[in-house]
C-alpha positions in Angstrom: 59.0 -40.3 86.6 62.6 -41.5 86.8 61.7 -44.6 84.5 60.2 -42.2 81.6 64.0 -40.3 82.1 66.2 -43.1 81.4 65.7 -43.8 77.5 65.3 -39.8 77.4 69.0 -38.9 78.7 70.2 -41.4 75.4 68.3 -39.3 73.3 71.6 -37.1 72.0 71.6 -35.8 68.8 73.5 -37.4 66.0 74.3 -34.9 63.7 78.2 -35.4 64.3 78.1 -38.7 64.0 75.8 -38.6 61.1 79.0 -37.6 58.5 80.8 -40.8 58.8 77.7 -42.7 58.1 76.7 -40.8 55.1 79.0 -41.5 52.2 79.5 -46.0 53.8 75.6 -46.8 53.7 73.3 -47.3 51.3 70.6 -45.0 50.4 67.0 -45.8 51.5 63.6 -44.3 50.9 64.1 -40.4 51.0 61.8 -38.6 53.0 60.1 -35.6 51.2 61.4 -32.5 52.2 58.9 -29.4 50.7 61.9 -27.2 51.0 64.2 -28.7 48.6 61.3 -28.9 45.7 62.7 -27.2 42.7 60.2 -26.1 39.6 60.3 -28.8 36.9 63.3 -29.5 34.5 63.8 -27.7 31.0 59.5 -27.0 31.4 57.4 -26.1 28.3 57.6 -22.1 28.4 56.9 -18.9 25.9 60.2 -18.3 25.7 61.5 -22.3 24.6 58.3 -22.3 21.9 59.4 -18.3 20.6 63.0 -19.4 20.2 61.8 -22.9 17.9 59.8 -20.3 16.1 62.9 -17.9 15.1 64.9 -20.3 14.3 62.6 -22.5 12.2 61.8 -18.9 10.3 65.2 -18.4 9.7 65.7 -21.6 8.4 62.4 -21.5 6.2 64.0 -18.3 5.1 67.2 -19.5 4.2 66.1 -22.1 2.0 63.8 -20.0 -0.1 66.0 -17.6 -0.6 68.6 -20.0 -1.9 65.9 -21.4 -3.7 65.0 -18.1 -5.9 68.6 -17.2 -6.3 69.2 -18.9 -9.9 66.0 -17.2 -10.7 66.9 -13.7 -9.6 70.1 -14.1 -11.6 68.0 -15.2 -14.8 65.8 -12.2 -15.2 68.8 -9.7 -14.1 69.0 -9.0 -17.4 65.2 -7.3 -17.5 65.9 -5.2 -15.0 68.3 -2.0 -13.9 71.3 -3.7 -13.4 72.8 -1.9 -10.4 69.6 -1.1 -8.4 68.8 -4.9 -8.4 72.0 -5.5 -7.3 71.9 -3.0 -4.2 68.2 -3.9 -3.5 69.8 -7.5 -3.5 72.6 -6.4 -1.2 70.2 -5.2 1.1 67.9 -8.3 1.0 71.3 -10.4 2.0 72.0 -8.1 4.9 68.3 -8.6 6.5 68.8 -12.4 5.9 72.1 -12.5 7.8 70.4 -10.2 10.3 67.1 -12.2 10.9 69.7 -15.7 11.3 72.5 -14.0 13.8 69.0 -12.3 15.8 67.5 -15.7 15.7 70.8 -18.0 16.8 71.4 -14.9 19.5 67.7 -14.7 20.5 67.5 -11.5 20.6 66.2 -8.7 18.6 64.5 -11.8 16.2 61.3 -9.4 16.2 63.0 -6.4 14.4 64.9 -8.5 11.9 61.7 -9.9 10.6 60.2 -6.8 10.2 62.7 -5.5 8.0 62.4 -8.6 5.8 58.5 -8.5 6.0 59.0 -3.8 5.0 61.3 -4.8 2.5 59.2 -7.4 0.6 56.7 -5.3 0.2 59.1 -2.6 -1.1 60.8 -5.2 -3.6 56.7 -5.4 -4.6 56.3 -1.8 -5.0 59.1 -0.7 -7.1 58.9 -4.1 -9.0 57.5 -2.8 -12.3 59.8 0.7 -12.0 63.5 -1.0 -11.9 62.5 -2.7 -15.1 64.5 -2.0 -17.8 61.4 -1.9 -19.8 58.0 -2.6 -17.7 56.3 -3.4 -21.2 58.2 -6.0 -21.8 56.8 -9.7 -20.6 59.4 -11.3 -18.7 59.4 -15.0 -19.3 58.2 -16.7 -16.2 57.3 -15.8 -12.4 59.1 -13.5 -10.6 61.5 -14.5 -8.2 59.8 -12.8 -5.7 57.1 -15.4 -5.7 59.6 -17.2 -3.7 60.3 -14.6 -1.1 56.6 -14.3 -0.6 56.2 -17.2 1.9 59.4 -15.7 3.9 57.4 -12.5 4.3 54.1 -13.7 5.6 56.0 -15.8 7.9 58.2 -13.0 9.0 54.7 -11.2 9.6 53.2 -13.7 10.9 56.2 -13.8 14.1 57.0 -10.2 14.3 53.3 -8.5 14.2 50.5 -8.5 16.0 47.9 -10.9 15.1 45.5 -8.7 13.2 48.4 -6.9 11.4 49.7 -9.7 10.4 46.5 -11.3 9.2 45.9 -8.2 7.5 49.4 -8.5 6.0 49.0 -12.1 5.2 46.0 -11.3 2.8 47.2 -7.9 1.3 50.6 -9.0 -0.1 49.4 -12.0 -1.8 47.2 -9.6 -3.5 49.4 -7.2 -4.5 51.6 -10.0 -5.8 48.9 -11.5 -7.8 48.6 -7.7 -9.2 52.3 -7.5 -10.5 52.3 -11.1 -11.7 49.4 -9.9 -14.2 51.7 -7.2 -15.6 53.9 -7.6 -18.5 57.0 -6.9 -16.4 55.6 -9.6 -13.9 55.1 -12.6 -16.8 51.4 -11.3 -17.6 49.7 -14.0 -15.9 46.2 -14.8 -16.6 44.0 -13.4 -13.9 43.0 -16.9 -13.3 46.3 -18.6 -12.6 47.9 -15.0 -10.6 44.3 -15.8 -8.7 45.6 -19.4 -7.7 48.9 -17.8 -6.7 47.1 -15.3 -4.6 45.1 -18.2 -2.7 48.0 -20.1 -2.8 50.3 -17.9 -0.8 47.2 -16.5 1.5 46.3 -19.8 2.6 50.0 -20.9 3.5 50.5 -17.2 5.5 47.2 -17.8 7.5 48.3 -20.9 8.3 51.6 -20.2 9.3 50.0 -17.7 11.8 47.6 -19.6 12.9 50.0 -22.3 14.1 52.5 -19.4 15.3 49.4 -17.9 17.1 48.0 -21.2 18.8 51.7 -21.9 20.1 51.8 -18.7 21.5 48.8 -18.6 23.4 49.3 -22.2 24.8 52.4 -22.0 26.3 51.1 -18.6 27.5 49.0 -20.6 29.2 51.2 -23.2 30.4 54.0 -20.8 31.9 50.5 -19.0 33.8 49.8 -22.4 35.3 53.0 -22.7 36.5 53.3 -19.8 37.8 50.0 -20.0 40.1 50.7 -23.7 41.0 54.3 -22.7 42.0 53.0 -19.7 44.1 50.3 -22.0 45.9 52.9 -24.4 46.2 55.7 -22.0 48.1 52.4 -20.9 50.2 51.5 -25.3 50.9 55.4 -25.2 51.7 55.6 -22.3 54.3 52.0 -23.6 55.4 53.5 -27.2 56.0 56.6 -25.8 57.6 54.9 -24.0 60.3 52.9 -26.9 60.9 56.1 -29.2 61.1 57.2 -26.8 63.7 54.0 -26.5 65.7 54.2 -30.4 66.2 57.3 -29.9 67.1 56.8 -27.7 70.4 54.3 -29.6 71.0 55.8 -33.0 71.8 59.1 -31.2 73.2 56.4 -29.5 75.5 55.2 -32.8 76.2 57.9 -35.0 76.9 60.1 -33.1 78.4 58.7 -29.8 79.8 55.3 -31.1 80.8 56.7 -34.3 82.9 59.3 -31.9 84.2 56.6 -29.7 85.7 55.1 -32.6 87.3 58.2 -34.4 89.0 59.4 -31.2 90.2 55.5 -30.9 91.8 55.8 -34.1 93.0 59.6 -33.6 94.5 59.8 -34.6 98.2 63.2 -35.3 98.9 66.6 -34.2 98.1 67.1 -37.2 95.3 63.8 -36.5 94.0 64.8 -32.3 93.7 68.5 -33.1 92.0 66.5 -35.2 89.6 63.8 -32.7 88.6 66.8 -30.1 88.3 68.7 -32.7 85.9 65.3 -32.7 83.8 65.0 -29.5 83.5 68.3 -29.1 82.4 68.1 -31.8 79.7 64.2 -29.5 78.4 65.8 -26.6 78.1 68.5 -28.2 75.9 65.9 -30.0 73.8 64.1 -26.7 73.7 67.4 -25.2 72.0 67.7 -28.6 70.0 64.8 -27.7 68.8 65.6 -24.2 67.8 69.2 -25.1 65.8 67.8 -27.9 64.0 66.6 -27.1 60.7 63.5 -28.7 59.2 65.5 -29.3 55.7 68.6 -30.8 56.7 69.3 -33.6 54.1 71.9 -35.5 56.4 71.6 -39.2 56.2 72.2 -41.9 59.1 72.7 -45.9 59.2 69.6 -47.3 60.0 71.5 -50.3 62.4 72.3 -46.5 64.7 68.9 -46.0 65.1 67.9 -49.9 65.7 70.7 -49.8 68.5 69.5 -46.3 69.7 66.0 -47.9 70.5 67.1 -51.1 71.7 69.5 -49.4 74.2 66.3 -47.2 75.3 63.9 -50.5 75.9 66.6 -52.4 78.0 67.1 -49.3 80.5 63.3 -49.5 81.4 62.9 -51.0 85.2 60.6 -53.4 83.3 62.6 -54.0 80.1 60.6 -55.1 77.0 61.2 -58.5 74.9 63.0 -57.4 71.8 62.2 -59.1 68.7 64.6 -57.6 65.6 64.0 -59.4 62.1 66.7 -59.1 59.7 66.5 -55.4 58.1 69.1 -54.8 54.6 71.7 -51.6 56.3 70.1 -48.6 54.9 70.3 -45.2 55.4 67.4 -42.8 57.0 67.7 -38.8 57.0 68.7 -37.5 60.2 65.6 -35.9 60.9 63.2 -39.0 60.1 65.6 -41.1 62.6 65.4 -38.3 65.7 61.5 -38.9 64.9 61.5 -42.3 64.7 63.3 -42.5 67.8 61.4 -39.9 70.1 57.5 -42.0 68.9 59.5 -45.2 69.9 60.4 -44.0 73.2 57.3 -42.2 73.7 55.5 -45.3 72.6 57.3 -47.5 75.5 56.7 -44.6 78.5 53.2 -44.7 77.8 53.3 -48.7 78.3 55.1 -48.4 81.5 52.5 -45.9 82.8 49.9 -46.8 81.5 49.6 -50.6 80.9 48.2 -51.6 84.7 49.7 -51.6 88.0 53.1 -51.6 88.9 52.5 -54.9 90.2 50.6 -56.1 87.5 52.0 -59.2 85.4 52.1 -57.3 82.2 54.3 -59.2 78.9 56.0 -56.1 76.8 57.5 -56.5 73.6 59.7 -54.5 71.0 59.8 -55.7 67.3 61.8 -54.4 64.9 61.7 -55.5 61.2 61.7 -54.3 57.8 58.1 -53.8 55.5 57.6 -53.7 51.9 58.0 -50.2 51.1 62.1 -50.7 51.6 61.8 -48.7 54.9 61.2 -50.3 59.1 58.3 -51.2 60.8 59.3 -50.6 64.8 55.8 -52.3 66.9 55.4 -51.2 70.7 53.1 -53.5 72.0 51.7 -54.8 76.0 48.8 -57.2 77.5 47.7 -54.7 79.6 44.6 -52.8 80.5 44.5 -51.5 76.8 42.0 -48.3 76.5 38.8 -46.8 74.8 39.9 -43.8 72.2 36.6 -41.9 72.4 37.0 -42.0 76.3 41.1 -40.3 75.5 40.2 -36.3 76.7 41.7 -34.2 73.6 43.8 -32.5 75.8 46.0 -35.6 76.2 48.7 -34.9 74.0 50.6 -38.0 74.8 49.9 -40.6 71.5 48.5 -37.5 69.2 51.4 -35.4 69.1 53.9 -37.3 70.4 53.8 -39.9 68.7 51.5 -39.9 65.3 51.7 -36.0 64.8 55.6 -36.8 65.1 55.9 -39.3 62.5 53.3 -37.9 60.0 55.9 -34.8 59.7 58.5 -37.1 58.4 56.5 -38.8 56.0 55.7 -42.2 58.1 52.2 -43.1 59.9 51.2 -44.9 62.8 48.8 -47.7 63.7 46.7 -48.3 66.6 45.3 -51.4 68.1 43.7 -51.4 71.5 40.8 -52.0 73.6 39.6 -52.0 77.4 41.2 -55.4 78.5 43.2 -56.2 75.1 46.1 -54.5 75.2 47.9 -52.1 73.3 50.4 -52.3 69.9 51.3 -48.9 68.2 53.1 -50.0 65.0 55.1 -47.3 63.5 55.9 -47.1 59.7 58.5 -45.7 58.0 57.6 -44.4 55.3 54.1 -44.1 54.4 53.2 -46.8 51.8 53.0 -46.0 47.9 49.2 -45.3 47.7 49.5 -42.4 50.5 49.1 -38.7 49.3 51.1 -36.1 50.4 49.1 -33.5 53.1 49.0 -30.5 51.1 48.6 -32.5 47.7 44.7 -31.8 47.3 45.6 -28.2 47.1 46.6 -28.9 43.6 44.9 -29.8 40.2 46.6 -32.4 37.8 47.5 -29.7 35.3 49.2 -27.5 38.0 51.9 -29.9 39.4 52.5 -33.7 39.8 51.1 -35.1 42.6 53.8 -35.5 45.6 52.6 -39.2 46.4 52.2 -39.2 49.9 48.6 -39.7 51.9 46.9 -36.9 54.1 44.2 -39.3 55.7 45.2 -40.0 59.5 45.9 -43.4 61.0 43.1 -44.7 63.3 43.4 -45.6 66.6 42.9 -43.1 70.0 45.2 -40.8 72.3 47.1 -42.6 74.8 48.8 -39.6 76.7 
């Protein structure tokens, strides 16, 4: 029991430490940290697609109105000079209105329906502000060019029906007053080709108004359910974290607490169990402060040292083998992992590896791997084990260990047999084909896949 305490009385925390080294080393892999995910930047919504639509309306509107202005001033004469003017007045007013609304975005829906009320008005009293109605003004009306502005103004501010019904109507009542003297008396066959003319472009308009609509209605409700089974994956996956959390706290310390102060038959042996349990409960509130998102970052070369120190204390130190690893940092909470598995890893040699007597070769390699990240191996010749033998309430490898370093985004390898010894190869962090754990909860059109792996490594419970 006192070899396992050793390495576990370096196991302070480093949080104080941990500012110095933040802003001197560089930044390594980042572990994924669920409760820093943020909803995607600037994403497709209703509200983006609704503004492109006022605004290209008001610029649509805009350009056919200046566009029938040298018209409306060439048959002013035809018509009652000072009500054309006001009714023009009035036409300007909802045209400012409908671009302020639009470049405000807000009140965009009211504009257009005063544009869309007052072409049909302009239609209405068409023949009436004539100076003479049964005279044939030379040409098309100049509201043939406002009649695009109004479907389209329909086509945003209505409902679909009414504005399909509008869409069709107008034309048709346009196609009416451009057969009349005061309208140009059209042939019915050419006002007809207007009429299709101007239906066709309004239905379109809607349609494509209406199809945008209804996607990105879409779109913002997949968002919103993936983001709400994602904050439930999240809380899920923090409980979990938390679970293994206890549980190897309960194992390293508490549990081997228990048993040397069972097995404490002298004074010595008493002070020490009382220094244990000391050092639990203080993990125990460790534990508690320590918050599962804390984004602070560490040198790497502390946590080499941190493990090094821990192998060398060992009454049976282990041969350490470190390969040249680029300084790096390594969040705070990946490295108090990294550190606890290592440890864990090398108690479970000492106890378990054969016979205090036994000849047994124990070595510690540290080097780096191809994801950018550390590889930190644990391995002995000793008496190895059988996994399937491992009873599942040994907690010792399984929680300890792999449980430990799955939570910060690593994974752990196995190797052992009865009679051939025993490596436990830690990984930091997983490698690029790995899935996240809760990833499968999600479909490809809900949210990007997080890129980490939820199979577990192989291997057996060592405890």
């Amino acid at each position: 029991m006192a070899e396992m305490k050793r390495p576990e009385a370096r196991a302070e925390p480093l949080a104080d430490e941990a500012a110095a080294e933040a802003d001197t080393t560089p930044a390594g892999p980042r572990l994924f940290r669920p409760g820093l995910a943020r909803a995607p930047h600037n994403p497709i919504s209703r509200q983006q697609i609704e503004t492109v639509l006022y605004r290209c309306v008001a610029v649509i509107a805009l350009i056919f109105s200046l566009q029938a202005t040298p018209v409306f001033l060439a048959q002013l004469p035809y018509r009652k000079r000072d009500l054309a003017l006001i009714g023009a007045a009035i036409y300007v007013i909802a045209l400012v209105g409908l671009v302020v609304t639009a470049v405000l975005k807000s009140g965009v829906r009211i504009a257009a329906t005063v544009l869309a009320s007052y072409y049909v008005a302009a239609l209405l009293l068409w023949s009436p502000l004539m100076i003479d109605s049964a005279v044939k003004m030379d040409g098309k009306p100049y509201l043939w060019y406002l009649c695009t502005i109004a479907t389209t103004c329909a086509a945003v501010a209505f409902r679909p029906l009414w504005a399909a019904i509008y869409t069709v109507v107008v034309p048709l009542v346009y196609g009416v007053v451009r057969t009349l003297p005061s309208g140009g008396g059209a042939d019915p066959l050419l006002a007809s080709l207007d009429v299709a003319y101007a239906i066709i472009l309004g239905e379109v308009a809607l349609i494509i108004i209406y199809l945008l609509r209804q996607t990105t209605a879409a779109v913002d409700l997949a968002q919103s359910n993936a983001l709400r089974k994602y904050g439930a994956a999240v809380r899920q996956h923090a409980t979990e974290l938390e679970r293994v959390q206890v549980d190897a706290i309960v194992h390293d310390s508490v549990l081997t607490t228990l048993l040397s102060a069972a097995n404490a038959h002298s004074p010595k042996e008493s002070e020490l169990a009382a220094t244990m349990a000391r050092n639990a409960i203080a993990r125990l509130d460790e534990a508690g402060a320590v918050r599962t998102d804390d984004d602070t970052m560490i040198g790497f070369h502390r946590l080499r040292s941190r493990i090094r120190d821990a192998a060398m204390a060992f009454a049976r130190p282990f041969e350490i083998m470190e390969h040249d690893i680029d300084s790096f940092a390594i969040p705070l909470q990946a490295s108090e992992a990294l550190y606890s598995a290592a440890v864990q890893a090398m108690v479970n040699s000492m106890q378990h590896a054969g016979p205090a007597d036994a000849t047994v070769s124990r070595t510690l390699t540290i080097r780096p791997n191809l994801q950018g990240g550390c590889t930190i191996e644990i391995a002995d010749t000793g008496i190895g084990f059988d996994p399937e033998s491992v009873p599942s309430e040994r907690l010792g490898l399984r929680v300890s260990i792999q449980e430990r370093v799955n939570s910060v985004g690593g994974r752990v390898h196995v190797r052992t047999g009865i009679g051939q010894g025993t490596a436990i190869m830690i990984e930091w962090p997983r490698t690029d084909g790995d899935l996240h754990p809760f990833a499968d909860q999600f479909s490809a059109d809900e949210i990007p896949v997080l890129g980490l792996d939820h199979s577990q490594p192989q291997g057996g419970d060592r405890g």
